[in-house]
N, C-alpha and C positions, 0 to 999 in steps of 0.2 A: 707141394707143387708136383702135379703129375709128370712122369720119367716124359710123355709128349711135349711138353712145356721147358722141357730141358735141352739142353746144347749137347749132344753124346755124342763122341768118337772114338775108333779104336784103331791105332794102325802099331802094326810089328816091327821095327827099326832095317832097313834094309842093309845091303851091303855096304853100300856107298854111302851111307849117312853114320858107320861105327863108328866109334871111339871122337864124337862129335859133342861140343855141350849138347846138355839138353833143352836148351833153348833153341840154340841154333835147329837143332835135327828137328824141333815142332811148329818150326815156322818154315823150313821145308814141306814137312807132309801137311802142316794148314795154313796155306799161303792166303785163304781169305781172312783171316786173323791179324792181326796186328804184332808185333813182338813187344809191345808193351802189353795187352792184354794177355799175352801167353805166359807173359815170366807173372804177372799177377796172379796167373791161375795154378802156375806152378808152385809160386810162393803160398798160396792159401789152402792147396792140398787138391784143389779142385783137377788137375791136371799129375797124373801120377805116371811113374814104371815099375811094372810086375806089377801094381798094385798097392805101393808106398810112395811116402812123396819123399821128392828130392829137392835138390836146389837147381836156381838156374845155369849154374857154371857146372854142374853133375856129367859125366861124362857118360853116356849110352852107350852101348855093345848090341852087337847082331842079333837080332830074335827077340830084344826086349821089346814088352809090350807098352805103348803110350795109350792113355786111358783116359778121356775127358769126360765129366762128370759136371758140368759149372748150369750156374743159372741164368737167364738170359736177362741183359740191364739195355736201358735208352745207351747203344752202342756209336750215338751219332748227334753233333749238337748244332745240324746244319738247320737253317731257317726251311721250312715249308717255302714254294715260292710258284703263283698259277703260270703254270708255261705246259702251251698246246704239246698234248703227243699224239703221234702215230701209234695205235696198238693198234696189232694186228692177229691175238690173241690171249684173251684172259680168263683167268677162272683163280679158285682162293688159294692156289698152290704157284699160280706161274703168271705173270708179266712177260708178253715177246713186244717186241717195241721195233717199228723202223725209225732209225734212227737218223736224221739228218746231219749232212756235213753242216759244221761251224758248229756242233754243241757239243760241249764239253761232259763229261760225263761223272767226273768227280772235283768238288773242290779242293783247292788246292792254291797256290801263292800266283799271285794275277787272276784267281779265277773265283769270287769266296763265293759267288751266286751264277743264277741265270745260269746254272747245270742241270744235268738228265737229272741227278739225286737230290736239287732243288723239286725238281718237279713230282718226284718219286713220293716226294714225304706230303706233295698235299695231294696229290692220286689217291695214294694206296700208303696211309698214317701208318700201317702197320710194320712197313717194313725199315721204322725207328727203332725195333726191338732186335732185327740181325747185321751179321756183320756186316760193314760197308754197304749198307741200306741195301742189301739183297743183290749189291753188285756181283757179278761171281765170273764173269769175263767183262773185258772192257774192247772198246775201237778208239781207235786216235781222232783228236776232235774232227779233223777233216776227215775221218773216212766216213761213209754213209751205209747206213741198211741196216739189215737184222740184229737182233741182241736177246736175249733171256734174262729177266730180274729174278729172281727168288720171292714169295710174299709170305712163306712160309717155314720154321726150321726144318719141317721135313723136305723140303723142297733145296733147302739150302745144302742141306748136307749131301743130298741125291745129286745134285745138278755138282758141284764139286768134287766130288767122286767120278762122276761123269767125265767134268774134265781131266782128273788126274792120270782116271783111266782110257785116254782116248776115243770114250766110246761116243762122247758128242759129235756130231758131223757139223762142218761149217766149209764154206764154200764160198768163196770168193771172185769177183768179176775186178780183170785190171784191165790197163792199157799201158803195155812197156813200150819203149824206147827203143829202134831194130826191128829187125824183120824174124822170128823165130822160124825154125825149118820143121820144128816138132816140138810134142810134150817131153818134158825131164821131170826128174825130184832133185831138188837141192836139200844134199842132206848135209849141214853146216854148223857147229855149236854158234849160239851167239851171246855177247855178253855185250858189257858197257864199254865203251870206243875206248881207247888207250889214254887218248889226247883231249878229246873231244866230248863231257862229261852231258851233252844233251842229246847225244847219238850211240848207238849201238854199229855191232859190227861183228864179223865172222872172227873170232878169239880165240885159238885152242882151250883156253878156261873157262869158255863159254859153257851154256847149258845145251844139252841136244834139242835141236831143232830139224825138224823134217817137212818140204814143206813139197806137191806134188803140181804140175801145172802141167798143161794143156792146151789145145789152140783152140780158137774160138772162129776168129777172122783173121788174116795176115791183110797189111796195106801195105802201102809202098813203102816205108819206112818205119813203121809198127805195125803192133800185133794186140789184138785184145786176145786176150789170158782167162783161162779158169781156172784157179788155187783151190787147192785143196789145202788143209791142216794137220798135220800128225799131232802138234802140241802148239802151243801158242804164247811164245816169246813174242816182249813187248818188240814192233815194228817190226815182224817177224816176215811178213813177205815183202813188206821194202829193203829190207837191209839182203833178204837171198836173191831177189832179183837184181836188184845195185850188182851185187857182189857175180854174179854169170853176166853182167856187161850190160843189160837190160833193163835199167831203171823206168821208175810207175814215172809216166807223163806226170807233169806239174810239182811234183816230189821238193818242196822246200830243202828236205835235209842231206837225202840220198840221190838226186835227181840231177845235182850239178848246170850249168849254162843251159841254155834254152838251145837247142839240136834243131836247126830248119833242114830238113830234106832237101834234095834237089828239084827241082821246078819247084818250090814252092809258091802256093797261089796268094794273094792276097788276103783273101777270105783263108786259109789255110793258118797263114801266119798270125792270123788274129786271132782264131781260135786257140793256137796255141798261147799264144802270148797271155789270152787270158784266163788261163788255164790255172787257178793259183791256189790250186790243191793238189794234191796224192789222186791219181785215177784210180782208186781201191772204194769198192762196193758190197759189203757184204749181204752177200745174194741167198744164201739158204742155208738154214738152219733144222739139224735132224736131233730129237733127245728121247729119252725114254720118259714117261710121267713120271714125274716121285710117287703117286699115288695107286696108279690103273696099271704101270706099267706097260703103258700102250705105247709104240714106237710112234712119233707124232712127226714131222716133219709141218716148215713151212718157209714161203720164198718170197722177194718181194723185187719187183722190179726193178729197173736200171733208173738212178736221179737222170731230171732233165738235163743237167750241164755236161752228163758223160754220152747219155745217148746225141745232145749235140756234138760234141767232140768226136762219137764212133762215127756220126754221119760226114760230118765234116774232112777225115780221114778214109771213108770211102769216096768219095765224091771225088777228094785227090787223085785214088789210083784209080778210080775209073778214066780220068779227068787224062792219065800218064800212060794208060792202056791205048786209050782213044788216038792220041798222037803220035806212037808207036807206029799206028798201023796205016 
């Protein structure tokens, strides 16, 4: 099998990952991997340091080299399944997908089908042979918008790399809760909630998380928001906006009682009321090719239910300006 055909990685063990098994330390630096398939690759010789194989309980040191070498198997045993997509660009290295609130994007326990990666495998069959069917970021079923599949291992390994190294751009549209006076960065670890094991939360044993925002609109009681990403912790701009006093409108986990303004209008309160998702949109997406190395960038509009909801919340402070005066 040609070295193309092959799975190949090589990362140098950092500080923060010494004297770690080595399992644990390569499911750190290949977090699209699985840690069952990692400790299989370690046990088979296919995943080495320095250049010999170890065990999975082996303990790493600073500077050592991790060296993947494995061959690529049917890494995924979900059913094909025909479910409409938005693509919004393709070619045999990359999948960008708008991706609609309500679909879930990986299966998983309440969810075995009628997922993005159902739809993935009778799209584009091929991406049965990488990891997590070319997933390589994810959005929470209710957020909506842009995304990037992998259809290719050269693609897969670029695009991850990409994210480890910050260098992918993504950009996000919210609507918080409050009136913001300006843009901040919440620069915040976040890990799994103490208490609460289906929520995340600002931790000190958390992972670094940085996330940058900005003003869009202010209304009389919110604010649409545009997030930026330094890294991307799961629920990572609900839990830093929760956490600065500002939760994303409709927010099930992090969002708390329903917040009516003052004067609020009929029409106001309904809109919110029926608001019954996260106001998060993921609006534009920047990557390098795996291939051309071309800087590519692409953006996809605001879902109907938010651009109703930003109108619905102008029309408010218009509505509060007007009788002010």
């Amino acid at each position: 099998m040609s070295s193309e055909k092959r799975i190949l990685a090589s990362f140098v063990v950092p500080p923060e990952l010494s004297d770690r098994r080595l399992d644990q330390a390569a499911a750190e630096l290949m977090p699209e991997h699985s840690r069952s398939r990692l400790q299989s690759w370690i046990k088979s010789g296919a995943l080495t340091v320095n250049g010999k194989a170890r065990k999975p309980r082996d303990k790493v040191m600073l500077d050592d080299r991790l060296a993947l070498d494995a061959e690529p198997e049917a890494q995924v045993s979900w059913q094909a399944e025909e479910i409409s997509l938005d693509i919004v660009y393709e070619d045999e290295h990359l999948l960008v997908i708008n991706k609609p609130a309500g679909l879930v994007v990986h299966p998983a326990a309440g969810h075995a089908d009628g997922t993005l990666v159902n739809a993935l495998l009778n799209y584009a069959p091929e991406v049965e042979n990488l990891p997590r069917a070319g997933i390589v970021h994810r959005l929470d079923k209710d957020t909506s918008g842009i995304m990037v599949v992998a259809r290719s291992l050269i693609a897969h390994t670029s695009l991850v790399d990409q994210l480890q190294t910050r260098t992918m751009g993504r950009e996000y549209e919210a609507v918080v809760v409050g009136t913001l006076t300006g843009g901040a960065t919440v620069d915040a670890p976040i890990g799994r909630h103490p208490r609460e094991r289906k929520k995340m939360a600002v931790v000190a044993s958390g992972k670094p998380a940085v996330t940058h925002y900005r003003l869009v609109e202010r209304f009389a009681a919110h604010t649409h928001v545009r997030c930026k990403l330094e890294s991307g912790r799961t629920h990572q701009i609900r839990v830093h906006m929760a956490h600065v006093k500002h939760p994303l409108v409709g927010d099930p986990l992090y969002g708390g009682r329903l917040r009516l303004p003052k004067g609020t209008t009929e029409e106001l309160r309904e809109a919110l009321s029926a608001f019954h998702r996260q106001a998060l949109h993921a609006r534009q997406l920047t990557l390098e090719h795996p291939e051309t190395g071309e800087i590519l960038t692409w953006e996809v509009p605001l879902p109907e239910d938010m651009v109703a909801l930003i109108e619905a919340l102008r029309k408010h402070a218009r509505e509060l300006e007007a009788r002010d005066y």
